[in-house]
Each structure stands twice: as C-alpha cells, then as structure tokens.
N, C-alpha and C positions, 0 to 999 in steps of 0.2 A: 504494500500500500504506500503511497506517495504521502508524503508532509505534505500540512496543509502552509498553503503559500498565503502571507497577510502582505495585500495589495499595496497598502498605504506604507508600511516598512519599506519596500521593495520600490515604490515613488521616490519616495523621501530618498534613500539610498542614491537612486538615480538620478535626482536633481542634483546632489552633495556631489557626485563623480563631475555632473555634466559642468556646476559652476568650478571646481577643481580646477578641471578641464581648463574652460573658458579662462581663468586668469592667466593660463598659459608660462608660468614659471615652474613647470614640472620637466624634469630630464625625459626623454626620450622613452628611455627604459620604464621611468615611470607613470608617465601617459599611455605607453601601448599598454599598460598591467591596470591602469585606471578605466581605458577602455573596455579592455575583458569585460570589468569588475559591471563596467556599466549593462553592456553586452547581457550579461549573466541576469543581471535587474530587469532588462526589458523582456528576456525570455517569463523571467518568473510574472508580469506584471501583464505579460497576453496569457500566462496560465490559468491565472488568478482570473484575469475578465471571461476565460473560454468557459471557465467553472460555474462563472455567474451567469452568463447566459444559457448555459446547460440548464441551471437550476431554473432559471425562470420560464423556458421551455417547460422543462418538465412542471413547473407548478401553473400555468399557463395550459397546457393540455388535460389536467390533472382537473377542470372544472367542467 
C-alpha cells in the first residue's frame, strides 16, 4: 500500500525549492539536487490531486 501523500506539505515544499531556485545563488550541483527535490514534489502533488478526483468520482457516482 502506498503512503498517503499530504498535498499542501508537498506545495509548500515546492514553492521553498522553486523560490530557492529563483534567487539563483545556488552552485550548480546544488540546483540540479534542488530540482530533483522539486521534481519529486510535483510528482507527489499530481498524486495527491489524481486521488482526489478519484475520490470524488467515486463519491459522485456513489448517488
């Protein structure tokens, strides 16, 4: 069974990366590994939404 993923954690996370980002004083090294990081955040953050509208699907048919 998969961990449940918490949408808003996983936002937050990826705004923190993306302003990181944006100041643009990070080494190379450290950008591409903040990327990932970000990367990683928007996978969990379409998980999170694909779950929610599943759910609401299914509570949506459910009447």
């Amino acid at each position: 069974m998969s961990e449940k993923i918490d949408f808003e954690k996983a936002l937050k996370s990826l705004e923190e990366v993306v302003s990181s980002l944006e100041k643009g004083d990070r080494t190379l090294e450290e950008a591409i590994a903040l990327f990932e990081k970000g990367m990683a955040n928007v996978k969990d953050c379409q998980s999170a939404l694909k779950e929610a509208e599943i759910k609401i699907i299914q509570l949506s048919e459910a009447e």
